[in-house]
N, CA, C and O atoms as CSV, one atom per row, in Angstrom:
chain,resi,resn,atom,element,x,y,z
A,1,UNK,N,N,7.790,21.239,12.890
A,1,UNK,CA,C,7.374,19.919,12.496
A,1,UNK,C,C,8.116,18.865,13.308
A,1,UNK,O,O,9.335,18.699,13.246
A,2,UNK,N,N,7.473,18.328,13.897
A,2,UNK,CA,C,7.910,17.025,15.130
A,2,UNK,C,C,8.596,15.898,14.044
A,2,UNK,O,O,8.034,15.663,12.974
A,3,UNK,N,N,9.571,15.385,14.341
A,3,UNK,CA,C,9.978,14.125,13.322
A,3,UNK,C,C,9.242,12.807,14.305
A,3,UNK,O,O,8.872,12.841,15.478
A,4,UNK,N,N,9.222,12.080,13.659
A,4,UNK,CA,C,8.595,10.781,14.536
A,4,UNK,C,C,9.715,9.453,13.756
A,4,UNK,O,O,10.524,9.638,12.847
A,5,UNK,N,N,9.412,8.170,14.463
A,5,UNK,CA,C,9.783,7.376,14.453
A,5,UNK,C,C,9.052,6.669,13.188
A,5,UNK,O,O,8.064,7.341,12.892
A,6,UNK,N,N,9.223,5.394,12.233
A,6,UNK,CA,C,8.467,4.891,11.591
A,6,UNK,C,C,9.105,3.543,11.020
A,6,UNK,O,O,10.176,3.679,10.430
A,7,UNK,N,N,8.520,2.133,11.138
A,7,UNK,CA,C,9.662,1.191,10.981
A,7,UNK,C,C,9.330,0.807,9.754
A,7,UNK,O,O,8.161,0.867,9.372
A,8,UNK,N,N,10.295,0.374,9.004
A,8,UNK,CA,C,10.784,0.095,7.587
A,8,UNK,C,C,11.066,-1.164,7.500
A,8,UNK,O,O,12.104,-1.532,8.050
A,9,UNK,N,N,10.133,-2.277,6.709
A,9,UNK,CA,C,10.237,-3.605,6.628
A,9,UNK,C,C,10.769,-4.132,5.578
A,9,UNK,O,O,10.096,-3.821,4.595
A,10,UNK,N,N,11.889,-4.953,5.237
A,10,UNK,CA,C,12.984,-4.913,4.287
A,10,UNK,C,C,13.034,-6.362,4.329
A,10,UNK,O,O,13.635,-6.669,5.358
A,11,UNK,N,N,12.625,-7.548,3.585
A,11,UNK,CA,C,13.074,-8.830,3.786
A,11,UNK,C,C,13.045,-9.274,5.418
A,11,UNK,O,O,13.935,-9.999,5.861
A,12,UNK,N,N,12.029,-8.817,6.210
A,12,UNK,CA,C,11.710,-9.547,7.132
A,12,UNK,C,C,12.752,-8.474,8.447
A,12,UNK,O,O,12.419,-8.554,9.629
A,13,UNK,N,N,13.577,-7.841,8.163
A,13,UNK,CA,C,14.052,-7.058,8.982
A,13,UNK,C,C,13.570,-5.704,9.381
A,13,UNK,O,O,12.820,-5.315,8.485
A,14,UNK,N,N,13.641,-5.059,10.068
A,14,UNK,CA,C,12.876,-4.235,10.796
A,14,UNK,C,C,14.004,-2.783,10.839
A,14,UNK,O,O,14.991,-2.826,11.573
A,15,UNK,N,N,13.749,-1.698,10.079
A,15,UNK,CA,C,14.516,-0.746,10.372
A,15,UNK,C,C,14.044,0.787,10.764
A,15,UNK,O,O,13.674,1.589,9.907
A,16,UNK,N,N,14.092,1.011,11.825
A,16,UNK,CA,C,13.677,2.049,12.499
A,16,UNK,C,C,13.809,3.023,11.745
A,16,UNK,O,O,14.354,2.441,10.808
A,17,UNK,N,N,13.681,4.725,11.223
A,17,UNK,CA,C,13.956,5.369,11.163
A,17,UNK,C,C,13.048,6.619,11.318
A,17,UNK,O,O,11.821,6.600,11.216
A,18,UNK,N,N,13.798,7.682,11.574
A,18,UNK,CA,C,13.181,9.115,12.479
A,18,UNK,C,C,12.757,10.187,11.221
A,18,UNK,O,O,13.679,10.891,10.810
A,19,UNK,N,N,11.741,10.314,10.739
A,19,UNK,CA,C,11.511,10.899,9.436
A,19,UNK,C,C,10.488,11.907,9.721
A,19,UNK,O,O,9.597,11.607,10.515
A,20,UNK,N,N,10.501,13.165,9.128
A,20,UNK,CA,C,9.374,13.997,9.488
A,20,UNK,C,C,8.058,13.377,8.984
A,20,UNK,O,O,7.882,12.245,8.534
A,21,UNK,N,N,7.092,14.467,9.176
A,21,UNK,CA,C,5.696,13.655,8.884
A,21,UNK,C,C,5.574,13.771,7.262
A,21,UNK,O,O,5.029,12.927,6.551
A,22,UNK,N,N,6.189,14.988,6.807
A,22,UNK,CA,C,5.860,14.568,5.364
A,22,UNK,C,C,6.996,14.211,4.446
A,22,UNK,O,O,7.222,14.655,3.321
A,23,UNK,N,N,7.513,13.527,4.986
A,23,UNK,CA,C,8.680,12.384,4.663
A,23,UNK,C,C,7.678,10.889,4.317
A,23,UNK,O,O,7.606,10.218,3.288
A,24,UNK,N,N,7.233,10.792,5.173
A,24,UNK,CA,C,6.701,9.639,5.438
A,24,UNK,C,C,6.333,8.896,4.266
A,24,UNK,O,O,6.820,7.849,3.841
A,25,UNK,N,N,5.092,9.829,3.661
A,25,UNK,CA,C,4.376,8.717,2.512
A,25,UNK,C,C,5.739,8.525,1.413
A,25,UNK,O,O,5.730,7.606,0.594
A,26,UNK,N,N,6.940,9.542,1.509
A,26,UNK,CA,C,7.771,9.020,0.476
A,26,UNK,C,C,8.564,7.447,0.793
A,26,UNK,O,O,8.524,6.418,0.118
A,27,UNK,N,N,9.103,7.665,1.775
A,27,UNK,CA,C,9.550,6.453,3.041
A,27,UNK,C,C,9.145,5.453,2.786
A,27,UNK,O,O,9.874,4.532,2.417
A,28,UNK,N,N,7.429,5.321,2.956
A,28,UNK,CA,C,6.546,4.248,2.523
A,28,UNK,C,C,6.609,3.512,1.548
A,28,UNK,O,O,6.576,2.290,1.407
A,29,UNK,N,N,6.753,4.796,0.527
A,29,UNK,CA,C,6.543,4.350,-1.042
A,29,UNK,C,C,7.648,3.626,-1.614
A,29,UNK,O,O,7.431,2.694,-2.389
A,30,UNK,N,N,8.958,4.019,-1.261
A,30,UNK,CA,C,10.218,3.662,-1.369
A,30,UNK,C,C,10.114,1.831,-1.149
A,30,UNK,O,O,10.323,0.832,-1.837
A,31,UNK,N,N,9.638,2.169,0.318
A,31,UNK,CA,C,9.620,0.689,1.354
A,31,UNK,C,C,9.114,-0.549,0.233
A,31,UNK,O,O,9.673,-1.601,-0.078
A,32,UNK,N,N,7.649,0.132,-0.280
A,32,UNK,CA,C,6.743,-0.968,-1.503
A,32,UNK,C,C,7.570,-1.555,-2.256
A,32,UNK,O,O,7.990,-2.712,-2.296
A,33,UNK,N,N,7.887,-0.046,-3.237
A,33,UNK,CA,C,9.017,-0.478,-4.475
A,33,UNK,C,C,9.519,-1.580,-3.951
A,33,UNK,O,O,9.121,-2.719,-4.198
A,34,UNK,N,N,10.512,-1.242,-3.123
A,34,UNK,CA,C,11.768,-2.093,-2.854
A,34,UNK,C,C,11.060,-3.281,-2.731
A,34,UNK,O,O,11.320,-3.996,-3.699
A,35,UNK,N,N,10.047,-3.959,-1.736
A,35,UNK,CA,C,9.681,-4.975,-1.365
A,35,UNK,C,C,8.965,-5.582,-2.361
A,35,UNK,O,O,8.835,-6.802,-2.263
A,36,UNK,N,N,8.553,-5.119,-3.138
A,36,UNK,CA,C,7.878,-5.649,-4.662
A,36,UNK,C,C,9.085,-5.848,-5.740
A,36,UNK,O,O,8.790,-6.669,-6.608
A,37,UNK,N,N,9.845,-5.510,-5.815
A,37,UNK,CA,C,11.130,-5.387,-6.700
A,37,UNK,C,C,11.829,-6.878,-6.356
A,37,UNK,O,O,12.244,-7.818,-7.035
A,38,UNK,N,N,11.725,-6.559,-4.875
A,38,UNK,CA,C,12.752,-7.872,-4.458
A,38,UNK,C,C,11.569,-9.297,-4.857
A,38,UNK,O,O,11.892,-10.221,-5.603
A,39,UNK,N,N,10.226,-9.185,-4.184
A,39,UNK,CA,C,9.785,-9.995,-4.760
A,39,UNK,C,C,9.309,-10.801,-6.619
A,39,UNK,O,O,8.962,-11.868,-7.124
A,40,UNK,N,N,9.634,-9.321,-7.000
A,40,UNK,CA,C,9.548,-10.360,-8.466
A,40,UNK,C,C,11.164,-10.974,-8.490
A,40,UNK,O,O,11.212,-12.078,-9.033
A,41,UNK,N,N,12.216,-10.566,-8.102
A,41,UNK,CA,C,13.040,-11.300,-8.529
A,41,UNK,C,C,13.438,-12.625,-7.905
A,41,UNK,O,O,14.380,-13.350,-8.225
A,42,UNK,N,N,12.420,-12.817,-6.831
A,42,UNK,CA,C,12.303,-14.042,-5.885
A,42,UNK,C,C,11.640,-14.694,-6.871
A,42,UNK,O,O,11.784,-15.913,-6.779
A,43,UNK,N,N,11.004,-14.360,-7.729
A,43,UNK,CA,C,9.717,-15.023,-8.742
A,43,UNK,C,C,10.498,-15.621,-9.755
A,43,UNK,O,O,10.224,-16.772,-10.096
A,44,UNK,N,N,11.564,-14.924,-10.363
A,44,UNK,CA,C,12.169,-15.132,-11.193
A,44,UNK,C,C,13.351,-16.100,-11.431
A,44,UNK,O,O,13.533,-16.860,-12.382
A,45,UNK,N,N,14.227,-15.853,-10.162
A,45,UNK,CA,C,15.617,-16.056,-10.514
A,45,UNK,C,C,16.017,-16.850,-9.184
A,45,UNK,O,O,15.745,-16.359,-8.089
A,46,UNK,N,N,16.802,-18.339,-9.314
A,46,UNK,CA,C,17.114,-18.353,-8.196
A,46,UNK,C,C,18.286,-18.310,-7.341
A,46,UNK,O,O,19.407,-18.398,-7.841
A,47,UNK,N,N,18.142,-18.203,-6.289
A,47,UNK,CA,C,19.078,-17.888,-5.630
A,47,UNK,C,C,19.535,-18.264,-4.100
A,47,UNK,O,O,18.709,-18.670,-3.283
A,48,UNK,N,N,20.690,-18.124,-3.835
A,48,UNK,CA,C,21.110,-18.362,-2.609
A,48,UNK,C,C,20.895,-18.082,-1.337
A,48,UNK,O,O,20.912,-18.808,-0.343
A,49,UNK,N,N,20.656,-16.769,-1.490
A,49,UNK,CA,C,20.342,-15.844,-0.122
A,49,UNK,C,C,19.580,-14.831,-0.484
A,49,UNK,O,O,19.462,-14.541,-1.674
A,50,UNK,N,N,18.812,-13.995,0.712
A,50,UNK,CA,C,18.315,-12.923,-0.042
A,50,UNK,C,C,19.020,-12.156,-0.107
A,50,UNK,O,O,18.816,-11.179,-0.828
A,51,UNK,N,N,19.974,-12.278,0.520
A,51,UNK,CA,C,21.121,-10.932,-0.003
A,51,UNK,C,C,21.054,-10.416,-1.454
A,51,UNK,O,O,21.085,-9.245,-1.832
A,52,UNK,N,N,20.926,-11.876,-2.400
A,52,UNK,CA,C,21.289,-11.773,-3.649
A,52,UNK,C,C,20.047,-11.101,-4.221
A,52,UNK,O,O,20.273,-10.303,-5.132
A,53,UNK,N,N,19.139,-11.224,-3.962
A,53,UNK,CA,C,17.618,-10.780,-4.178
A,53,UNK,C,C,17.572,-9.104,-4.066
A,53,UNK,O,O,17.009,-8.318,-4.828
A,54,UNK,N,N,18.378,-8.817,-2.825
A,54,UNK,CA,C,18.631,-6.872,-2.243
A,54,UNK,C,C,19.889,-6.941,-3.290
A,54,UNK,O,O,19.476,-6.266,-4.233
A,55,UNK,N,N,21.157,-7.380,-3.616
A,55,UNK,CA,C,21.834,-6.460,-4.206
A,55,UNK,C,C,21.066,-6.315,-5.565
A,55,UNK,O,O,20.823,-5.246,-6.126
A,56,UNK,N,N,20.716,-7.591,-6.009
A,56,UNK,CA,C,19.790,-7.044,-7.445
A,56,UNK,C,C,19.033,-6.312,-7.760
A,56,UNK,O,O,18.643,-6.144,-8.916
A,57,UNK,N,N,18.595,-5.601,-6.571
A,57,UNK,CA,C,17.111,-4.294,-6.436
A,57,UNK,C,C,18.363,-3.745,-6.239
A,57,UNK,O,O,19.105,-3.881,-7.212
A,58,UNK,N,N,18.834,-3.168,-5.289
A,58,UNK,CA,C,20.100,-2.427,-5.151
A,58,UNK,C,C,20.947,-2.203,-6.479
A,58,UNK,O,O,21.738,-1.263,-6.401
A,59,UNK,N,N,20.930,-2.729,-7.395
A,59,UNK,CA,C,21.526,-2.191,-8.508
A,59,UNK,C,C,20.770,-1.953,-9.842
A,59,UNK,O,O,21.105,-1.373,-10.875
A,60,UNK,N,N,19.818,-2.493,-9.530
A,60,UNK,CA,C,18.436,-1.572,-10.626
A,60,UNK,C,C,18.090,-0.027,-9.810
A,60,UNK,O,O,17.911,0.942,-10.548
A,61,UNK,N,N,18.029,0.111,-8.778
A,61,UNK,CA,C,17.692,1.229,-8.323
A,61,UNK,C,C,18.795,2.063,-8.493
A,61,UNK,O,O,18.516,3.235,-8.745
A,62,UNK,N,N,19.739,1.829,-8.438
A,62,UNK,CA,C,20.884,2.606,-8.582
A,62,UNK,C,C,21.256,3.317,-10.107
A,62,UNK,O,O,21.604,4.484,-10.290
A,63,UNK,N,N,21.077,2.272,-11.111
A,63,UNK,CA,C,20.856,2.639,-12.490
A,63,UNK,C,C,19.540,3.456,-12.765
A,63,UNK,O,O,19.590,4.237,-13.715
A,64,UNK,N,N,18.742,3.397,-12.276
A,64,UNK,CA,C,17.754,3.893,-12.328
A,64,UNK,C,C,17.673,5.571,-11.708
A,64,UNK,O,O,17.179,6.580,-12.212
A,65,UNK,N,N,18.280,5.384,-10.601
A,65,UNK,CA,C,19.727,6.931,-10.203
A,65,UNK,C,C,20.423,7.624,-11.214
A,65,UNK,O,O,20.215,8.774,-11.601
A,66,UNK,N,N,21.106,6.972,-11.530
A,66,UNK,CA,C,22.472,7.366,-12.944
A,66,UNK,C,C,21.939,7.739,-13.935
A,66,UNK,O,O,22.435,8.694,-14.532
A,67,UNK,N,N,20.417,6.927,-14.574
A,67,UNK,CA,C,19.973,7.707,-15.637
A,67,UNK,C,C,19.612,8.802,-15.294
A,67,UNK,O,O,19.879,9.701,-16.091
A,68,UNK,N,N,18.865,9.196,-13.988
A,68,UNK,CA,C,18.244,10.347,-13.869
A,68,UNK,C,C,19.151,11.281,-13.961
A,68,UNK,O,O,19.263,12.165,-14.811
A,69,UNK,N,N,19.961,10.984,-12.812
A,69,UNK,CA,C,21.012,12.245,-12.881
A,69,UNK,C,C,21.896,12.437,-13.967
A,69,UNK,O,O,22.488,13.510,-14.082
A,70,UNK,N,N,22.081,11.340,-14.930
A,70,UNK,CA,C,22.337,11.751,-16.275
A,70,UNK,C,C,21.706,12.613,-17.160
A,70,UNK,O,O,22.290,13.362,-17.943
A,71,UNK,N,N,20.265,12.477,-17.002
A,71,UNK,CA,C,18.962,13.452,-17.733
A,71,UNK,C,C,18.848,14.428,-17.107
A,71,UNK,O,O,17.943,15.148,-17.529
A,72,UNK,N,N,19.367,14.799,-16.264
A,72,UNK,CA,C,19.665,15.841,-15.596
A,72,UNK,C,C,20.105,17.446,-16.213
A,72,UNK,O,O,19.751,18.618,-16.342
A,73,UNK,N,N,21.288,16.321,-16.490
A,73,UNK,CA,C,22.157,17.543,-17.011
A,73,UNK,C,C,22.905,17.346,-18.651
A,73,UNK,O,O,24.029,17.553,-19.109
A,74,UNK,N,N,21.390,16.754,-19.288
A,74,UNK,CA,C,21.524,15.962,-20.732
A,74,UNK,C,C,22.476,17.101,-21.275
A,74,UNK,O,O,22.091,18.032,-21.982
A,75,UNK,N,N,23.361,16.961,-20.981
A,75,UNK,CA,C,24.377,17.402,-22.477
A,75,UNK,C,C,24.679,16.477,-23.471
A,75,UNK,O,O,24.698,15.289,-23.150
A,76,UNK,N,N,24.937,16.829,-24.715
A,76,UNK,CA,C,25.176,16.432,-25.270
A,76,UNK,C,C,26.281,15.080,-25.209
A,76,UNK,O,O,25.819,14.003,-25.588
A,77,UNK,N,N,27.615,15.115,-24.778
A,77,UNK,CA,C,28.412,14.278,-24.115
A,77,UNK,C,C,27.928,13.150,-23.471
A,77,UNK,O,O,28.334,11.989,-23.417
A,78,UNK,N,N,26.564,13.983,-22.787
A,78,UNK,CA,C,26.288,12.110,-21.967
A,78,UNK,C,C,24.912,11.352,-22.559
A,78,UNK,O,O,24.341,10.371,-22.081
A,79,UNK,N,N,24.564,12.135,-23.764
A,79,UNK,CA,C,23.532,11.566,-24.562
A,79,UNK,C,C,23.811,9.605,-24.580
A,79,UNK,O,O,23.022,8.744,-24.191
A,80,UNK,N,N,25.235,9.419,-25.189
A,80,UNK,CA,C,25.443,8.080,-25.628
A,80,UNK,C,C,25.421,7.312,-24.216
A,80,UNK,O,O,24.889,6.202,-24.194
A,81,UNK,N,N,25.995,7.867,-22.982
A,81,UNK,CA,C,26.105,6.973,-21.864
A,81,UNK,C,C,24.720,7.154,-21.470
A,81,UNK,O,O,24.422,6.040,-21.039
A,82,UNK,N,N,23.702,7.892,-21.364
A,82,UNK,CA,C,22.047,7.882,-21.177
A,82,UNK,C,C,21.735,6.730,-21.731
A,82,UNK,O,O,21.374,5.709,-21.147
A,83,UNK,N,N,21.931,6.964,-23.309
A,83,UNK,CA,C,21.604,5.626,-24.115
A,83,UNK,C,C,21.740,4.260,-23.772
A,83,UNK,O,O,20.855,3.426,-23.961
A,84,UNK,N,N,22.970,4.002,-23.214
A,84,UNK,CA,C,23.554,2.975,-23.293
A,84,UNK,C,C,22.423,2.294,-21.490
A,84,UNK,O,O,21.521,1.492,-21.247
A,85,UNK,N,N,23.246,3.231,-20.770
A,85,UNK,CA,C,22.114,3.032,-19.576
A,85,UNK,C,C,20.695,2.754,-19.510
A,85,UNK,O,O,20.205,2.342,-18.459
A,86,UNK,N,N,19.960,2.955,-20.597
A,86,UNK,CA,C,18.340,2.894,-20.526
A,86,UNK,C,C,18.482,1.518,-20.955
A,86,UNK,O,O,17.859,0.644,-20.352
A,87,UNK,N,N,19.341,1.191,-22.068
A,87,UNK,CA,C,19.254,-0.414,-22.965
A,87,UNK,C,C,19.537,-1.051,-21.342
A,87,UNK,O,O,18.689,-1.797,-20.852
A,88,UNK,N,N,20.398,-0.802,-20.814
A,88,UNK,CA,C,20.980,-1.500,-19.564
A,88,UNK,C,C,19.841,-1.597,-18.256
A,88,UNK,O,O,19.855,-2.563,-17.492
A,89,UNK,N,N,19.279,-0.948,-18.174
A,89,UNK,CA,C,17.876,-1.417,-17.629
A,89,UNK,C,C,16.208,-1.375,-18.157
A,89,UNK,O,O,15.130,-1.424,-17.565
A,90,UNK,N,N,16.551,-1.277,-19.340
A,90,UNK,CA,C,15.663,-2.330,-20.328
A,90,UNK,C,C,15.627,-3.540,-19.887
A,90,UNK,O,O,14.639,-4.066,-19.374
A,91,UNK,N,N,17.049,-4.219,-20.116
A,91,UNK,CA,C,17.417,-5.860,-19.869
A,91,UNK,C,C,16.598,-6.029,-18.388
A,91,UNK,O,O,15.512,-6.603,-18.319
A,92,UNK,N,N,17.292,-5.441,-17.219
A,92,UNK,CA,C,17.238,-5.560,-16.119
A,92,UNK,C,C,15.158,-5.890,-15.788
A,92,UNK,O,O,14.593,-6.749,-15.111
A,93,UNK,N,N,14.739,-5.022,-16.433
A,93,UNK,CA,C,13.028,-5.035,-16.771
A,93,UNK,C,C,12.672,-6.353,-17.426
A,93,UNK,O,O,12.198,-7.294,-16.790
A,94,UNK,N,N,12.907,-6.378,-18.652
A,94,UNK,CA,C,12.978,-7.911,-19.207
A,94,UNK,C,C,12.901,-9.048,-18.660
A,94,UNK,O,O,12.076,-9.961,-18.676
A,95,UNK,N,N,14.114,-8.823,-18.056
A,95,UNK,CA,C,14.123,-10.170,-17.163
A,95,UNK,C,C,13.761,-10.766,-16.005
A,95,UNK,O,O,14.066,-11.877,-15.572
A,96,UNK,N,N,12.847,-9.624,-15.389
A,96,UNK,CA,C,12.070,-9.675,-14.184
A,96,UNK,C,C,10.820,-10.311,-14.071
A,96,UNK,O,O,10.383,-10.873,-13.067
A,97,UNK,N,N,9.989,-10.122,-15.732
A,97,UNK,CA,C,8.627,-9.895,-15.812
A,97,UNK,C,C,8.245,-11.394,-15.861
A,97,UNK,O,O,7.062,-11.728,-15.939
């Protein structure tokens, strides 16, 4: 399987990257999210830079990480921090819409 090149549009910046072919539609899909994410919170909230716009997707996506890999390996022990994490981007949802 040949990897190819494919550019990744992020707030107006341009980022190359070398991904196989069936990488791609995930790549893509990622690319949307993100660029729809950042735009509702352009909708929402204001702000200084877009920096502030990427770390705020940047840290919903990341929680959105932590639960998984928390549900992962649902033991019992991390039932309450699951919990606590879903209320925690509940809010993050809330306040986007």
């Amino acid at each position: 399987m040949a990897d190819n090149i494919i550019s990744i549009n992020i707030l107006g910046r341009v980022y190359p990257l070398n991904v196989s072919e069936e990488n791609k539609p995930v790549i893509l899909a990622a690319q949307k999210k993100l660029n729809e994410l950042i735009e509702r919170y352009r909708a929402t909230y204001a702000y200084k830079d877009d920096k502030d716009l990427l770390a705020m997707s940047a840290i919903q996506f990341a929680i959105k990480t932590v639960i998984f890999d928390a549900s992962q390996g649902s033991s019992e022990t991390n039932l309450p921090v699951l919990e606590k994490l879903i209320e925690i981007e509940k809010l993050f949802e809330d306040n986007i819409k």
